[in-house]
C-alpha positions as CSV (number, residue, x, y, z in Angstrom):
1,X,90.2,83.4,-16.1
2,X,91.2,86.0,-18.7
3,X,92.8,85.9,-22.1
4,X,95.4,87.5,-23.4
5,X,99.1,87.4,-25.0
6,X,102.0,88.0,-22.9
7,X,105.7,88.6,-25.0
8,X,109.2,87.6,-23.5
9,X,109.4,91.1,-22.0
10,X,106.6,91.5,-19.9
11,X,106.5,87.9,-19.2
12,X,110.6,88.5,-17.5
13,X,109.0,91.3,-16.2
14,X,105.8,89.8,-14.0
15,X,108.7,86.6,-12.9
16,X,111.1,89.3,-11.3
17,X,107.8,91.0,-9.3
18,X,107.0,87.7,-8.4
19,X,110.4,86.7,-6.8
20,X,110.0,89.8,-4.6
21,X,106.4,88.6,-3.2
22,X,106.8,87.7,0.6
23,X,103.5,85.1,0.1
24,X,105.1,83.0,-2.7
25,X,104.8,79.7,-1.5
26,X,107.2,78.2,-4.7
27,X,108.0,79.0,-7.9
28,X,109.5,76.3,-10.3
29,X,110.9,78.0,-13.6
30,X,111.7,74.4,-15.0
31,X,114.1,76.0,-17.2
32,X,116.9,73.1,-16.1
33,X,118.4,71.1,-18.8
34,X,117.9,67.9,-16.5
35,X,117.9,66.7,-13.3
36,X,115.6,67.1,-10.5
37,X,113.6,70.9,-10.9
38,X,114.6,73.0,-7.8
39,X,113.1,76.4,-6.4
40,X,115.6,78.6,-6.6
41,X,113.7,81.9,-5.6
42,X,111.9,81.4,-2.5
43,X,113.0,80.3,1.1
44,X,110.7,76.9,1.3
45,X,113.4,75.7,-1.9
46,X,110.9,72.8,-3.0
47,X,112.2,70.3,-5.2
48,X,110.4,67.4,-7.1
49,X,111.3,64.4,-9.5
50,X,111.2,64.4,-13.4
51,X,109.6,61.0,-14.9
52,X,110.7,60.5,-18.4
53,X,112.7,62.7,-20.6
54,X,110.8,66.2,-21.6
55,X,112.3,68.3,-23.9
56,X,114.1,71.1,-23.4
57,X,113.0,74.2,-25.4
58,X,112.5,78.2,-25.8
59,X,108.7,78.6,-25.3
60,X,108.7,82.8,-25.1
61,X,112.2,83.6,-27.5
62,X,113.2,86.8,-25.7
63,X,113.3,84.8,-22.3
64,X,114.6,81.3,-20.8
65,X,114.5,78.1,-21.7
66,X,111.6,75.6,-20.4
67,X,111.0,71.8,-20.3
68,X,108.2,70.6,-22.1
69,X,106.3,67.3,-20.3
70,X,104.7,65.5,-22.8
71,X,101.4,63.5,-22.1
72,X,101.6,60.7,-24.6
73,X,105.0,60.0,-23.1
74,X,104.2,59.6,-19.8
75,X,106.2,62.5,-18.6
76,X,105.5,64.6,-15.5
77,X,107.0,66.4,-12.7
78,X,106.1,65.9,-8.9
79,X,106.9,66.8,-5.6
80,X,106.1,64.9,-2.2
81,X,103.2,66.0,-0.4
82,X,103.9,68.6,2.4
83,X,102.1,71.1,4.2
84,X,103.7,74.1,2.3
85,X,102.1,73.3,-0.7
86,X,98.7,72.5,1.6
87,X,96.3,75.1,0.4
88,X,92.8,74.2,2.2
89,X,90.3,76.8,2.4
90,X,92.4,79.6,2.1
91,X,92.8,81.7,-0.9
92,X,95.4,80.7,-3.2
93,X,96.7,81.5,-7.1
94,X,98.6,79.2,-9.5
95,X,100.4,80.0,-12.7
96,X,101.8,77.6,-15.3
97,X,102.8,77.7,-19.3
98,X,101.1,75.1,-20.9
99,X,101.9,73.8,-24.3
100,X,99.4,71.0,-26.2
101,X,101.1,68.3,-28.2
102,X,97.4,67.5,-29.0
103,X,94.3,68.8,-27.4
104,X,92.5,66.4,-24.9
105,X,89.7,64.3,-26.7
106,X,86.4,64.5,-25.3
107,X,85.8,62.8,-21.9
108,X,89.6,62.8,-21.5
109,X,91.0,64.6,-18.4
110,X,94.7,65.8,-18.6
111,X,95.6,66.9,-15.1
112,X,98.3,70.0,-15.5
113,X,98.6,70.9,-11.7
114,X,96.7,68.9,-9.0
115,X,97.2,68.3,-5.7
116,X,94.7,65.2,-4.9
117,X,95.2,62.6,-2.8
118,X,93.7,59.2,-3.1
119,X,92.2,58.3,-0.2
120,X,88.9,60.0,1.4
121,X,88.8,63.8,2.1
122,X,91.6,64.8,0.6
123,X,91.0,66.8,-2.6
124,X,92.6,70.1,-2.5
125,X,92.9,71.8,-6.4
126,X,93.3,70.8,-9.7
127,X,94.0,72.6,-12.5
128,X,92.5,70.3,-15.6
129,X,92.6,70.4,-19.3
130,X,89.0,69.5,-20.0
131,X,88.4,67.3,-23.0
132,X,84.3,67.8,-22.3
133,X,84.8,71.1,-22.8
134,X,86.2,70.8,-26.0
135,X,89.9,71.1,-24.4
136,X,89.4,74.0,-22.5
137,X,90.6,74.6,-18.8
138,X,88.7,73.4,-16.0
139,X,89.8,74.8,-12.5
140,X,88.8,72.1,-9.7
141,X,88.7,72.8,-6.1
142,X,87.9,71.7,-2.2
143,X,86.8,73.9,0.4
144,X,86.5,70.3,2.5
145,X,88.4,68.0,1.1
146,X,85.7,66.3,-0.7
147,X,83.3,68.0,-2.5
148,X,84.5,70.4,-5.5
149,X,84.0,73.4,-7.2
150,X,84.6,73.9,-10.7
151,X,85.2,76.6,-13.1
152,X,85.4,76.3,-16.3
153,X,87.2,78.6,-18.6
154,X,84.6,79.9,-21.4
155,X,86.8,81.6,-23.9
156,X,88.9,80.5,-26.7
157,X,89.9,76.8,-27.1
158,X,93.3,76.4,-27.2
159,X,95.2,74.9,-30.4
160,X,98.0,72.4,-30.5
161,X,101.5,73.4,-30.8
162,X,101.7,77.0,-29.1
163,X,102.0,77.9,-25.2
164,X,99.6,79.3,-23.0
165,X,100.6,81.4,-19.4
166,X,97.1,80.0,-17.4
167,X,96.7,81.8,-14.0
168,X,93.9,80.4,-11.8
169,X,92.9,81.7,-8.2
170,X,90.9,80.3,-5.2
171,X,88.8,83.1,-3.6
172,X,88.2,81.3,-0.2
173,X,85.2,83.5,0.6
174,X,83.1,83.1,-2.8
175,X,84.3,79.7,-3.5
């Protein structure tokens, strides 16, 4: 994981070269005023479900609009499991904005993207807010279903009340 700040421009720029990329499983800008969130840029057009009411803001003011999902409201986004969003042991990369209302206590896991089951052998990824790491990121993952690695991110806590672009990868050869 790497640090850095990202304005409007460049951040408009890297979502058009990502639109382009034949391997892009799905990208979900989220910048819908309500209603279900819909891919609109790649051909597997994934769609999930919104529980609750997030607010609808302008994380990155030279760009679009976002909906911010807020923890203590019970508030989240999800899609049905399906074998496009299946990653297994293969490698894989995830991006999200991220914005803290409040920064997870210790021993307090906020999941931001996971794809876990509950039953046996099915852990795939998840991509945590780490309140044992003193609210850091941890990156989670399965090479077997079961067992996980995890990567935690070593740099600068982040602080309530601004947005972070997080980009984790799988490297399915050095785990």
């Amino acid at each position: 994981m790497a640090e850095f700040n990202i304005n409007g421009d460049a951040y408009r720029d890297l979502f058009y070269d990502l639109i382009k990329d034949p391997h892009l499983v799905t990208l979900l800008a989220m910048n819908e005023k309500s209603g279900a969130i819909i891919d609109r840029c790649t051909k597997n057009r994934l769609s999930g479900t919104v529980t609750g009411s997030p607010s609808y803001s302008r994380p990155i003011k030279t760009y679009e609009n976002a909906r911010q999902f807020t923890r203590a409201n019970l508030e989240y986004f999800s899609i049905v499991d399906n074998a496009t969003l299946s990653t297994g042991d293969i490698d894989f990369s995830i991006a999200v904005w991220v914005y803290f209302d409040a920064i997870p206590a210790a021993a307090a896991y906020h999941g931001i993207v996971t794809k876990n089951a509950s039953g046996a052998g099915q852990r795939e990824f998840s991509l945590l807010a780490n309140g044992d790491v003193t609210g850091k990121f941890s990156f989670e993952v399965s090479n077997d279903g079961t067992a996980t690695t995890t990567l935690d991110w070593t740099g600068t806590a982040p602080t309530a009340g601004r947005w972070y672009l997080v980009i984790v990868w799988h490297d399915s050869i050095a785990n």
